[in-house]
LOLO-376020 format. One record per residue: x, y, z of N, C-alpha, C in turn; residue number from 0. Coordinates in steps of 0.2 Angstrom, whole numbers, plus 5000, padded with zeros to 4 digits. Layout:
N
X;Y;Z;X;Y;Z;X;Y;Z;NUM
...
// end
This chain:
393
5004;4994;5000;5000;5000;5000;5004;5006;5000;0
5003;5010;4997;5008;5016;4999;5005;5020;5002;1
5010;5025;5007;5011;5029;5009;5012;5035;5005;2
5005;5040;5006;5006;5045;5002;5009;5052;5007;3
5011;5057;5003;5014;5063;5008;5007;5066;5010;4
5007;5070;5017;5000;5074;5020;5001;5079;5014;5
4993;5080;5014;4989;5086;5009;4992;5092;5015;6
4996;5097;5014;4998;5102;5017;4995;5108;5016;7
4993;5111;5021;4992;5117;5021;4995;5122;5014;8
4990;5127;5010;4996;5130;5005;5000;5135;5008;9
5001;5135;5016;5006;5141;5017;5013;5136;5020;10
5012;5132;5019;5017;5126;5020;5023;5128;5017;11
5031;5130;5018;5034;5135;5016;5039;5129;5013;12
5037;5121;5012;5041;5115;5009;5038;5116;5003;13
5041;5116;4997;5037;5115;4991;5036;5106;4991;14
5042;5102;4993;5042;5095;4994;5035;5092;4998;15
5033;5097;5002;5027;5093;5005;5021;5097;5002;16
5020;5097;4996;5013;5102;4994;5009;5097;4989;17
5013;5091;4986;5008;5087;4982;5008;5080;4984;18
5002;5076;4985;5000;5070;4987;5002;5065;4982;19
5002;5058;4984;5006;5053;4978;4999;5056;4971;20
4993;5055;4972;4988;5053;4969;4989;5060;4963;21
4992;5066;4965;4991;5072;4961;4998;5069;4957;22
5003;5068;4960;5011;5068;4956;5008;5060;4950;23
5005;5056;4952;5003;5051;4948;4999;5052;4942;24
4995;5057;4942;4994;5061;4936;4999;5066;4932;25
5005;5066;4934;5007;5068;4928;5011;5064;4925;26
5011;5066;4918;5014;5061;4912;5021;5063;4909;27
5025;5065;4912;5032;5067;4913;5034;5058;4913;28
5042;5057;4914;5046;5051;4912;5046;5048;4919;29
5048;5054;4924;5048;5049;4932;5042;5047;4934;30
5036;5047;4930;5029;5045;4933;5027;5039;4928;31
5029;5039;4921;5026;5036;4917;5029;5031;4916;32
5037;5029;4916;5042;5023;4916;5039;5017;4918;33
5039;5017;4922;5036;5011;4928;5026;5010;4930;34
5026;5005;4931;5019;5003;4933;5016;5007;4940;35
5010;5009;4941;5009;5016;4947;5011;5010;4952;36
5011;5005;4954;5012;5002;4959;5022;5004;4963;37
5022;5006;4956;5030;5008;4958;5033;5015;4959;38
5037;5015;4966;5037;5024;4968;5046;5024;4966;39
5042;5029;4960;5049;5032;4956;5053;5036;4959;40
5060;5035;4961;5064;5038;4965;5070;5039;4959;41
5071;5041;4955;5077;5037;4950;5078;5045;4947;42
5074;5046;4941;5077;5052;4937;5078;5058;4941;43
5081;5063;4938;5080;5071;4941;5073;5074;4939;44
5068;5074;4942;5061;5075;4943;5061;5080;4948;45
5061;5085;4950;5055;5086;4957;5050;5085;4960;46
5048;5084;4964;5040;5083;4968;5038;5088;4971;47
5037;5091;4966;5035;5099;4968;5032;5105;4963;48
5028;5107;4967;5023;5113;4962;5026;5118;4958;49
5026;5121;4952;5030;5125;4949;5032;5132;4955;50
5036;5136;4956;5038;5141;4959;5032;5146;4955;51
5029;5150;4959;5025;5155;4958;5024;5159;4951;52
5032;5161;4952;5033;5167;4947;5034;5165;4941;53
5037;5157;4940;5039;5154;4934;5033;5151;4932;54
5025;5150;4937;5020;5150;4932;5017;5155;4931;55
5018;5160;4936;5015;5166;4930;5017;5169;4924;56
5023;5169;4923;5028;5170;4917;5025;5165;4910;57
5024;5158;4914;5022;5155;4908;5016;5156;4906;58
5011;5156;4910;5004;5157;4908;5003;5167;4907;59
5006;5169;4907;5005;5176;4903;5009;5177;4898;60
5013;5171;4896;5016;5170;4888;5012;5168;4884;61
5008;5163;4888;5003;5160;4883;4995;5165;4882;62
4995;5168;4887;4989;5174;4886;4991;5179;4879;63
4996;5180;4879;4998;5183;4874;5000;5181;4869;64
5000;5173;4869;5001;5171;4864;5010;5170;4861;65
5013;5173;4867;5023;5172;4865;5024;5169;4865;66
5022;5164;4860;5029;5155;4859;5031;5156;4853;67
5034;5162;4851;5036;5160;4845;5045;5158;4845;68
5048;5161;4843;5058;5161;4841;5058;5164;4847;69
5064;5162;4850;5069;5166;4856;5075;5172;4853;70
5073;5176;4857;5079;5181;4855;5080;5186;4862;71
5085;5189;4860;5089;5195;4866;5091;5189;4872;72
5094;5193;4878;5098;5190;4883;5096;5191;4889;73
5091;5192;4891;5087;5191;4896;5088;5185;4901;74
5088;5180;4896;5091;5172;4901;5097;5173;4904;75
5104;5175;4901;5111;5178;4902;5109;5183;4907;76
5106;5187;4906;5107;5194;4911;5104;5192;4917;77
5100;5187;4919;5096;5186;4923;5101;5180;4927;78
5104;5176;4924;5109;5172;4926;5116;5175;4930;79
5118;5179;4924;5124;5184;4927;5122;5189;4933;80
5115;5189;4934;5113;5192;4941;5113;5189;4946;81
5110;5181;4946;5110;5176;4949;5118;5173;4952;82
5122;5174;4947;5128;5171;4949;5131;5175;4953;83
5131;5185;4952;5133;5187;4956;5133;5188;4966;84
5124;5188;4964;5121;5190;4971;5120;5182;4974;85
5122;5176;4971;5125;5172;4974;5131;5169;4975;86
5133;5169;4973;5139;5167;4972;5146;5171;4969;87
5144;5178;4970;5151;5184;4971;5155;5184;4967;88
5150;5181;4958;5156;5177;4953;5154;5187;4950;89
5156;5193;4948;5157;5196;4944;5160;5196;4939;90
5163;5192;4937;5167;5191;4930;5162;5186;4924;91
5157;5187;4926;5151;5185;4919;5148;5190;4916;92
5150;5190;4911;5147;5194;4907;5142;5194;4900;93
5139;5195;4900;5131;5193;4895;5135;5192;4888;94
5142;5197;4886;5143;5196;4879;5148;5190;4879;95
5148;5188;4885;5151;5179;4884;5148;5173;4883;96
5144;5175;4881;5136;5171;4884;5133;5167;4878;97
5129;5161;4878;5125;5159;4869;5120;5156;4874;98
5113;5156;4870;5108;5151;4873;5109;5143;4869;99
5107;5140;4870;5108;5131;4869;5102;5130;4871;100
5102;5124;4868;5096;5119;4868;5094;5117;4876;101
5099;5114;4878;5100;5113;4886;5107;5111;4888;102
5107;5108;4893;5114;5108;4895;5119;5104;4892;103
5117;5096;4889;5121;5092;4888;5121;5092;4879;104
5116;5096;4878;5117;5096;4870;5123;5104;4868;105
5123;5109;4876;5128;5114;4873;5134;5112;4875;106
5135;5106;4880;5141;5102;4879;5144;5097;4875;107
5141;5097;4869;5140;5095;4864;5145;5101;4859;108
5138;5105;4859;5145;5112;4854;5149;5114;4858;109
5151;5114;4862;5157;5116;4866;5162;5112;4865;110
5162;5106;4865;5167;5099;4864;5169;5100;4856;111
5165;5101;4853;5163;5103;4845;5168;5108;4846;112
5168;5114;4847;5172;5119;4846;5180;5120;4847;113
5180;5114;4852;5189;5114;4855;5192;5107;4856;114
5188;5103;4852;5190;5095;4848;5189;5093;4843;115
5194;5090;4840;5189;5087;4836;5187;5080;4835;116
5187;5076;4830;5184;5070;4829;5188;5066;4832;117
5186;5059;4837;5190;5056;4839;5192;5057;4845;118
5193;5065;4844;5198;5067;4854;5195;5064;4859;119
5200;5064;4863;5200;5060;4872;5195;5065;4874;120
5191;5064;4879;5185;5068;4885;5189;5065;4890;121
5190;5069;4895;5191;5064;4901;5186;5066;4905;122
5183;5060;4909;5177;5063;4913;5179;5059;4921;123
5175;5061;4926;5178;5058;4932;5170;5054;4936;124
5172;5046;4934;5167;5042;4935;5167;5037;4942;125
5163;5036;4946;5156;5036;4941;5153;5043;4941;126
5149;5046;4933;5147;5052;4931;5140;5048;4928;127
5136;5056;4927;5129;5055;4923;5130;5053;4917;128
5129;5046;4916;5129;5042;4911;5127;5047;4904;129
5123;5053;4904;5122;5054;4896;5131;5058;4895;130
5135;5058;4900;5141;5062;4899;5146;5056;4891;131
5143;5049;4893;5147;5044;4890;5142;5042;4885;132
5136;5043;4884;5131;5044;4878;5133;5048;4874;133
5132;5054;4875;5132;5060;4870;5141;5062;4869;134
5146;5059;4872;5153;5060;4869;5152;5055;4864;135
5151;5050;4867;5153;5042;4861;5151;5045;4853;136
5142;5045;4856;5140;5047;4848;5142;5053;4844;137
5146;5058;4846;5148;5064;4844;5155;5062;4839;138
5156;5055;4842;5163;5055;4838;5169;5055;4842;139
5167;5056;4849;5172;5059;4853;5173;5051;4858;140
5180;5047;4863;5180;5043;4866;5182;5046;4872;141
5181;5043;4876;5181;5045;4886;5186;5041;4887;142
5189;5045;4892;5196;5043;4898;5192;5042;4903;143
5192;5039;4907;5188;5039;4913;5194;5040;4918;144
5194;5043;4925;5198;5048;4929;5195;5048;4935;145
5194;5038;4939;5190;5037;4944;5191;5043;4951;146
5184;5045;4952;5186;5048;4960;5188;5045;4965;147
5189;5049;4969;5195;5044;4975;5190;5041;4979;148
5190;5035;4983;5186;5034;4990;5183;5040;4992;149
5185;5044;4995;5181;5052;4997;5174;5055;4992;150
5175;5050;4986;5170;5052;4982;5172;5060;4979;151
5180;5061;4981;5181;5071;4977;5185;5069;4972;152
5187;5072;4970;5192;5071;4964;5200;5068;4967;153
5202;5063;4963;5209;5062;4964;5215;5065;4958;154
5216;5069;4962;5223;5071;4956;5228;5068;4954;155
5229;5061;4957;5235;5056;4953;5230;5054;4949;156
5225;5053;4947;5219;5050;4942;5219;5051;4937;157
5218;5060;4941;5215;5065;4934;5223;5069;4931;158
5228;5068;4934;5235;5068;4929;5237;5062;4925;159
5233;5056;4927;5236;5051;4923;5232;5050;4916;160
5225;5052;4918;5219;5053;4915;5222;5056;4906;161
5224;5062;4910;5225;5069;4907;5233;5066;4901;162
5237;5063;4904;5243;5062;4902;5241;5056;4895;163
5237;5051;4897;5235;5047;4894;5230;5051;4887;164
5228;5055;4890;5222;5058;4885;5228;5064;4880;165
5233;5064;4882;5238;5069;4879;5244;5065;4874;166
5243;5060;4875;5251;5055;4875;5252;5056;4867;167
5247;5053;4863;5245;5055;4855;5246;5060;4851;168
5244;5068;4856;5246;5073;4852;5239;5075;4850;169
5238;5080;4847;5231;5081;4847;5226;5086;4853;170
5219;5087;4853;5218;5093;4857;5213;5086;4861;171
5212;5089;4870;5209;5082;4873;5204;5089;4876;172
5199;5089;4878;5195;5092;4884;5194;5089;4889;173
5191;5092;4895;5189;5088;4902;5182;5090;4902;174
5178;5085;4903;5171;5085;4907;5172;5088;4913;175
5169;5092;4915;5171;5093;4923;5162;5094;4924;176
5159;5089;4930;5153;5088;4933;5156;5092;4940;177
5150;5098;4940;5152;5103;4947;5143;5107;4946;178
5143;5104;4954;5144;5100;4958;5145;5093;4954;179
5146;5086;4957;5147;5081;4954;5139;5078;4953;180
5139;5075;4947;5131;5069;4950;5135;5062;4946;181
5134;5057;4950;5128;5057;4956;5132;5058;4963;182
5137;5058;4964;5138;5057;4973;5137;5065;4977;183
5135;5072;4974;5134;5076;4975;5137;5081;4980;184
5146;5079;4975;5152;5084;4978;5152;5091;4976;185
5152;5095;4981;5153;5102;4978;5161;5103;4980;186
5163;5104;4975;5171;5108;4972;5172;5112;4976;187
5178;5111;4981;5181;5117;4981;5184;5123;4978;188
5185;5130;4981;5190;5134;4975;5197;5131;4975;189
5198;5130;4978;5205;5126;4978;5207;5119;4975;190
5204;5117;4972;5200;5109;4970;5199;5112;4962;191
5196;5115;4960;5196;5119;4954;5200;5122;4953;192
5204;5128;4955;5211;5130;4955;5216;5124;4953;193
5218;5121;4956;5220;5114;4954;5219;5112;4949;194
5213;5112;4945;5210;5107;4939;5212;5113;4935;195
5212;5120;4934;5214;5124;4930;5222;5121;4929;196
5225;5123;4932;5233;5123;4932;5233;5116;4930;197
5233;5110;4932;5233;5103;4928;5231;5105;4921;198
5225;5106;4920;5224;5107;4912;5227;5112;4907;199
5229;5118;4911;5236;5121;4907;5241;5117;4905;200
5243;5116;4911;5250;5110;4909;5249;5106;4905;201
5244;5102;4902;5244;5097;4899;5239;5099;4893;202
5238;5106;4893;5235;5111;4886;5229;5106;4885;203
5225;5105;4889;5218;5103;4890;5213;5105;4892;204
5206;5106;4886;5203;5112;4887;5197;5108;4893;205
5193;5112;4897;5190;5111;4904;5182;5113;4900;206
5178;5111;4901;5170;5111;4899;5167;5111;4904;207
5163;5113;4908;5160;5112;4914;5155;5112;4914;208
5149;5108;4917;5143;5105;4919;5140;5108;4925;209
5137;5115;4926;5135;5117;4933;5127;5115;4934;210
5125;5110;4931;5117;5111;4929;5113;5112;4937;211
5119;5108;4940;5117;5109;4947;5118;5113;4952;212
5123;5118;4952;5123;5123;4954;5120;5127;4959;213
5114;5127;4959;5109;5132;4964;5109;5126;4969;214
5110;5121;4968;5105;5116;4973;5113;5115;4976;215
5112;5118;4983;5119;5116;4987;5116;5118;4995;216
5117;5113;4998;5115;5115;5007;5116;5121;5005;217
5113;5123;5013;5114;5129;5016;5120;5133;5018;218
5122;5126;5019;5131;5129;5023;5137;5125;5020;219
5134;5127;5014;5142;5123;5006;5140;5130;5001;220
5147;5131;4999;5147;5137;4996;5147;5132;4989;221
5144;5136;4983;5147;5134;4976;5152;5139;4973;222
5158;5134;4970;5160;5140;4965;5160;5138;4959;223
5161;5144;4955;5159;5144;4948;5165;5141;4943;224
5167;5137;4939;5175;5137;4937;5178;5141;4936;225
5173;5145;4930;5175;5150;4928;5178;5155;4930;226
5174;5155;4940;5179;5162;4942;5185;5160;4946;227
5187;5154;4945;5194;5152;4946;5199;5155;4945;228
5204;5157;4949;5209;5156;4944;5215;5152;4939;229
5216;5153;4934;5219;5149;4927;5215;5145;4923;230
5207;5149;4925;5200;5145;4921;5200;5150;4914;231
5205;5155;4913;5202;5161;4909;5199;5157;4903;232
5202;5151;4899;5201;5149;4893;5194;5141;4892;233
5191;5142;4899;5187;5137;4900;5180;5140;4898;234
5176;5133;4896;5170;5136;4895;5165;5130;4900;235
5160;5135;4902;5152;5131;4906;5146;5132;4902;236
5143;5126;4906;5136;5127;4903;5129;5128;4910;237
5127;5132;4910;5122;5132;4915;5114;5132;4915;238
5109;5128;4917;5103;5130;4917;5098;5130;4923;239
5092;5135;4923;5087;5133;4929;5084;5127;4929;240
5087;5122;4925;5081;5116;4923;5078;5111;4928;241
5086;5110;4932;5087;5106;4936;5083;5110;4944;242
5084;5115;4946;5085;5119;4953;5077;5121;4952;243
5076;5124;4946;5065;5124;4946;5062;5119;4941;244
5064;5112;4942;5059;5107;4939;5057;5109;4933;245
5063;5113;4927;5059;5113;4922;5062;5110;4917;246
5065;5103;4918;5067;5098;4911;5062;5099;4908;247
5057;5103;4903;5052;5101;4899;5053;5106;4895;248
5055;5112;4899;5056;5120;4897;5065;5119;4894;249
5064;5118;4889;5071;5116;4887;5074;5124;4887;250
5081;5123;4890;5087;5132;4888;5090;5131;4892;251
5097;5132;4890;5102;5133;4894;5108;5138;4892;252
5112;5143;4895;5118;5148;4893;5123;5142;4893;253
5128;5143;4888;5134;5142;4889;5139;5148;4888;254
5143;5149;4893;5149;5154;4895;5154;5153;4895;255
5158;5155;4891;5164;5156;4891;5169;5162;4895;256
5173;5157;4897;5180;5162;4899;5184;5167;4896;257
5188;5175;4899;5190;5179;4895;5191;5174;4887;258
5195;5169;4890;5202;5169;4883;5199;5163;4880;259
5192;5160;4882;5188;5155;4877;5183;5160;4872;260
5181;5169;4872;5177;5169;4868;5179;5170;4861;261
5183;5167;4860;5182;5168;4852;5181;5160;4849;262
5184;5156;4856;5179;5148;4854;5170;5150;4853;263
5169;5154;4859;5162;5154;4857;5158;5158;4853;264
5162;5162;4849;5159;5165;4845;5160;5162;4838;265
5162;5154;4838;5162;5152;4832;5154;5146;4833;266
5150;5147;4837;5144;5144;4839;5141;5144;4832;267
5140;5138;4828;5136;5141;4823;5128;5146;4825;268
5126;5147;4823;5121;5152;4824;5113;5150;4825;269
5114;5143;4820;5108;5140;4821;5106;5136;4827;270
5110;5136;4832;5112;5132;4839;5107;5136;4844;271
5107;5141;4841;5102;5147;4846;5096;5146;4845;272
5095;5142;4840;5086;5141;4836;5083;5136;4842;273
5089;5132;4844;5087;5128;4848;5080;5127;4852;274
5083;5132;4858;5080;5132;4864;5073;5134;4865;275
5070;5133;4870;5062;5137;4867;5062;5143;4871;276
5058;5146;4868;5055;5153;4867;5051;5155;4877;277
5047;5151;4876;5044;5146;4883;5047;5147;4888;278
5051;5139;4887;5058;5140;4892;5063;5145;4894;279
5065;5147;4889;5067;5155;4891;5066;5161;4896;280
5057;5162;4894;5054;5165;4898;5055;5163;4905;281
5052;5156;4904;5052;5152;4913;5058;5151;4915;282
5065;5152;4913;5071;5151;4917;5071;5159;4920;283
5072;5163;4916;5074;5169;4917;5070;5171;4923;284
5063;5168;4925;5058;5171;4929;5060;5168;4936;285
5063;5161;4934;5064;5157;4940;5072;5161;4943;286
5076;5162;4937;5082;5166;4943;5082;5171;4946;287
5078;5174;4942;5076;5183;4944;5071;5182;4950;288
5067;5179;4951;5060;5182;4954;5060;5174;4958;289
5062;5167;4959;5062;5162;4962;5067;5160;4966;290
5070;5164;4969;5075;5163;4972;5073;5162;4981;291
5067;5165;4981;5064;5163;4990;5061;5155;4988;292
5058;5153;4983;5055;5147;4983;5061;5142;4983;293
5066;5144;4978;5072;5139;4977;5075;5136;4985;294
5076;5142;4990;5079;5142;4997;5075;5137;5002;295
5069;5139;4999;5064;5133;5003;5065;5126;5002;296
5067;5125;4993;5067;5117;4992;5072;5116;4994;297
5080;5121;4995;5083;5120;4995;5085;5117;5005;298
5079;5121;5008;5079;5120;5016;5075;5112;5016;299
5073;5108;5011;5068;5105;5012;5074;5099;5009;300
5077;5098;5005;5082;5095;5002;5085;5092;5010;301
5090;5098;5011;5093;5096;5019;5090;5095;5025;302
5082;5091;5024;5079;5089;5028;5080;5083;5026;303
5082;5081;5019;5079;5074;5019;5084;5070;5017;304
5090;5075;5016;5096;5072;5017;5096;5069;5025;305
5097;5072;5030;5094;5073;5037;5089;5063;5038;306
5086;5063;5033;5080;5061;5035;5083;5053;5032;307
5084;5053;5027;5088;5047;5023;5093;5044;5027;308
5097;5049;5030;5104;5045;5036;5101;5042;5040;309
5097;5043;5043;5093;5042;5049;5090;5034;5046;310
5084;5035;5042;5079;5028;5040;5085;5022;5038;311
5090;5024;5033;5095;5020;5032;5100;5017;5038;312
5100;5021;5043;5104;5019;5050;5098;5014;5052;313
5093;5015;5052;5087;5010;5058;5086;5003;5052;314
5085;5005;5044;5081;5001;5042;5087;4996;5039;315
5092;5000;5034;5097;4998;5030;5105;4998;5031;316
5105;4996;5039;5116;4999;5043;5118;4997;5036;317
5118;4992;5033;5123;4989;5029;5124;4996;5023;318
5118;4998;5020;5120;5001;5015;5124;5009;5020;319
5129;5010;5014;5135;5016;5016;5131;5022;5011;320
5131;5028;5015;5128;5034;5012;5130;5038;5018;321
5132;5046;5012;5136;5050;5016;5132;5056;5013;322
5129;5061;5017;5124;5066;5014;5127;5070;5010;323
5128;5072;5005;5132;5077;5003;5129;5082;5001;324
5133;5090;4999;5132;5096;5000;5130;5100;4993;325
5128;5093;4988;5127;5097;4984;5121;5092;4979;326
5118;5096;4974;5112;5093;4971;5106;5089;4973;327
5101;5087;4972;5097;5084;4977;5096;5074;4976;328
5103;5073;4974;5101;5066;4972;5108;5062;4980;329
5106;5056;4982;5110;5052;4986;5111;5046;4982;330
5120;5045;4983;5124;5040;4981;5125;5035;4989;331
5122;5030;4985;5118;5023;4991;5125;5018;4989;332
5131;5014;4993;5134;5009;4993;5132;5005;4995;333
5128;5000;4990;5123;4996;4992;5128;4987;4992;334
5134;4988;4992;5138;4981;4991;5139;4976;4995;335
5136;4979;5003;5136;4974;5009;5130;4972;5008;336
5127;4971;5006;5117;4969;5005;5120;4962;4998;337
5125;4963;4996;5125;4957;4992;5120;4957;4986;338
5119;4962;4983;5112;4959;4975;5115;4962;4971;339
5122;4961;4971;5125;4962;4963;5128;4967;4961;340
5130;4967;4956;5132;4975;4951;5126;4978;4953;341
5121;4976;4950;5114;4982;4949;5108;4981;4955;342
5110;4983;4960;5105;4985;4966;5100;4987;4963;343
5099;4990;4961;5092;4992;4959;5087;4991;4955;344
5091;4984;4952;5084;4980;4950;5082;4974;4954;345
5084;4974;4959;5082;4969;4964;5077;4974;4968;346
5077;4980;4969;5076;4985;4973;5067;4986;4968;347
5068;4986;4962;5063;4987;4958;5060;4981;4959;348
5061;4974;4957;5058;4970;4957;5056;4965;4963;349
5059;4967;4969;5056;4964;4976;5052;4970;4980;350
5054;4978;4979;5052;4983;4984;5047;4988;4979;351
5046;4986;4972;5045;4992;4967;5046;4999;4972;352
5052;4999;4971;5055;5007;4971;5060;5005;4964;353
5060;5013;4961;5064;5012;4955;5067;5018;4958;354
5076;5014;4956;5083;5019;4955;5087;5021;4952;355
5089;5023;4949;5095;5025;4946;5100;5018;4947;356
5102;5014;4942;5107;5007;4943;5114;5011;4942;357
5117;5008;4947;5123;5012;4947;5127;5008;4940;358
5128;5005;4938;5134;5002;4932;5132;5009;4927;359
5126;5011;4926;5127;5018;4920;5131;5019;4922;360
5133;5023;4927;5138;5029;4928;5145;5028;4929;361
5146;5021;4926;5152;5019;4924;5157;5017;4930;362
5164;5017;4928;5168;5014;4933;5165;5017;4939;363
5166;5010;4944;5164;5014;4949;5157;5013;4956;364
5153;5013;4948;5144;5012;4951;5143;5005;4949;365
5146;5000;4949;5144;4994;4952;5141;4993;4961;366
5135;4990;4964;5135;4990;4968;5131;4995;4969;367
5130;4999;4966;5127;5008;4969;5119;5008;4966;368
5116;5013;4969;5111;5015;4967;5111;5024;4968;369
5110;5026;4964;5105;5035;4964;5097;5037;4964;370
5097;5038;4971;5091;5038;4972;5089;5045;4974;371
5085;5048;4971;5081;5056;4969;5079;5058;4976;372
5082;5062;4981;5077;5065;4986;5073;5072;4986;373
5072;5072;4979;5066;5078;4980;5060;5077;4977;374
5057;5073;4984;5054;5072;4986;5050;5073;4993;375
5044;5073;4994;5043;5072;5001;5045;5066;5008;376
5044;5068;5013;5046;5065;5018;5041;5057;5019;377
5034;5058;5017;5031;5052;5016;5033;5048;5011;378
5034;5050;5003;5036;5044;5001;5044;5043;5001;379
5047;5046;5002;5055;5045;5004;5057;5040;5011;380
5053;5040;5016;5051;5035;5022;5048;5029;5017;381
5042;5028;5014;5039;5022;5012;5045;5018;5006;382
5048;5024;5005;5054;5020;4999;5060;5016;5001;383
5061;5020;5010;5067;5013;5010;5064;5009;5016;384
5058;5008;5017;5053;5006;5019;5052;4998;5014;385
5053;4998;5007;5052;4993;5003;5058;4992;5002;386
5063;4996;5001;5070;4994;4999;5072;4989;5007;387
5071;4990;5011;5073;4985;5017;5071;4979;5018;388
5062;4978;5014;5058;4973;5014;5060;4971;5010;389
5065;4972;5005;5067;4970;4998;5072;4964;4998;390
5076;4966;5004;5081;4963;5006;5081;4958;5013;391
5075;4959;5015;5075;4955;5021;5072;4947;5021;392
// end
């Protein structure tokens, strides 16, 4: 039977506790529709939460007026480069270093495109979001893999050898660089990225970075930007709201470039910009500008249930190993003392219908593993490892 989340008050300042399984059940998004209703999908990056206020009145006044046509001007970038400063104290973004994209993993696509070519090394630090090893392969492009350390941070004997190997040939190699990480959900130090600058000098490897997660970081973990690193000048990022206000459907994302990469990005072919939607545009730009009280809420509600998952895994599951971490809202489960194999998670599906993220996607590494989605509420986030226990007993 499932345990649904309480119908909460609307002044309820959790956006997590605002929708009941029965309403989330009715939508037809990919984390509801995958799986059979008897199964409580915990796997994709989904939110379980109502749109932020401002980003549905932005949409529904676009569609009162009828604005879904072509995206144009820089309102997304201006409104980003506001975001990034009064958060994160980055001033060195600037709107005319900026390109709108499709979303995030298709402008790391032109970006790879711009400062590789056919063939070249990626080195990515796995286990990583498997479409990182999807969308290089079929580009033309082959991955180094550059395992993280125990610590689950970056190991730099790894990522030097990584980097050496991806260079031995001759030829131009880039870095993937996932910041914060997904899935174990490491936030980067400045000094950790200072690091990964000067490595990638040295060995004339250009740096791409993956902030999609960015906004979503505890309370008391700072993010920084690579960008505003120092000896990032020639790096490029890609950022979007999609992930921080639920709006993968709202396809748009900036990619940024550093002083000494813009003239890589001003080789963007032009047609790259047709991309993204006109829609999503509107609804990111409203989410960074005007959603930043709602954001803090999910973001206070996330490190509740970080909080809350240590605890149920402590009572229900000691064997599995889980370490909260301080960024994004996904948790990296070492599920290897439970014994069901490289892929927990189809045991987890098939004995507890919970569905998770199978750790072998995310390559070396996530054998053993599961990623499981916490943004959700506190009721079915308890009834999930509630079946994942029963699943195993």
């Amino acid at each position: 039977m499932d345990s649904a989340p309480r119908d909460t008050p609307d002044d309820d300042p959790n956006p997590l506790h605002r929708l009941p399984l029965d309403a989330l059940r009715r939508r037809t998004s990919m984390k509801w529709r995958t799986y059979p209703e008897d199964v409580l999908p915990l796997w994709v990056a989904e939110m379980d939460v109502p749109l932020a206020a401002p980003v549905a009145r932005a949409i529904t006044d676009a569609v009162a007026l009828g604005d879904t046509g072509y995206p144009a001007g820089n309102a997304y970038a201006g409104a980003f480069a506001d975001f990034a400063r009064t958060r994160w104290g980055w001033e060195g973004l600037t709107v005319e270093r900026t390109a709108i994209v499709p979303d995030v993993m298709l402008g790391i696509v032109e970006m790879l495109k711009l400062v590789t070519g056919p063939g070249a090394p990626v080195v990515v630090n796995c286990p990583v979001y498997p479409p990182f090893y999807q969308f290089v392969t079929h580009m033309d492009r082959r991955v180094v893999e550059a395992p993280l350390g125990a610590d689950l941070r970056i190991d730099f004997a790894a990522l030097e050898e990584a980097f050496r190997h991806a260079t031995a040939g001759g030829g131009q190699a880039a870095y993937l660089l996932c910041s914060p990480h997904n899935p174990t959900g490491t936030v980067h130090s400045a000094e950790e990225l200072t690091a990964i600058a000067a490595l990638a000098d040295r060995y004339g490897i250009r740096v791409v970075a993956d902030e999609i997660h960015a906004p979503v970081v505890a309370h008391d973990a700072a993010f920084v930007p690579y960008l505003s690193v120092p000896g990032a000048e020639n790096g490029l990022a890609l950022m979007s709201a999609s992930k921080a206000w639920n709006l993968a459907g709202l396809k748009a994302a900036v990619a940024v470039a550093g002083p000494a990469a813009a003239d890589d990005l001003a080789r963007l072919p032009e047609e790259v910009s047709h991309g993204p939607s006109h829609v999503g545009i509107i609804a990111h730009t409203a989410a960074l500008r005007d959603g930043r009280a709602w954001l803090d809420a999910v973001r206070a509600g996330i490190d509740d249930n970080r909080r809350l998952l240590a605890d149920l895994l402590a009572d229900r599951l000691p064997q599995v190993r889980y370490r909260p971490a301080a960024g994004t809202y996904l948790a990296w489960l070492d599920c290897r003392p439970l014994g069901l194999g490289d892929d927990p998670a189809a045991a987890f599906l098939a004995r507890g219908r919970v569905a998770l993220s199978p750790g072998p996607s995310f390559g070396t590494g996530g054998a053993g593993h599961v990623r499981l989605n916490l943004a959700t509420s506190p009721g079915l986030l308890t009834e999930a490892v509630r079946r994942m226990a029963a699943a195993v007993d």
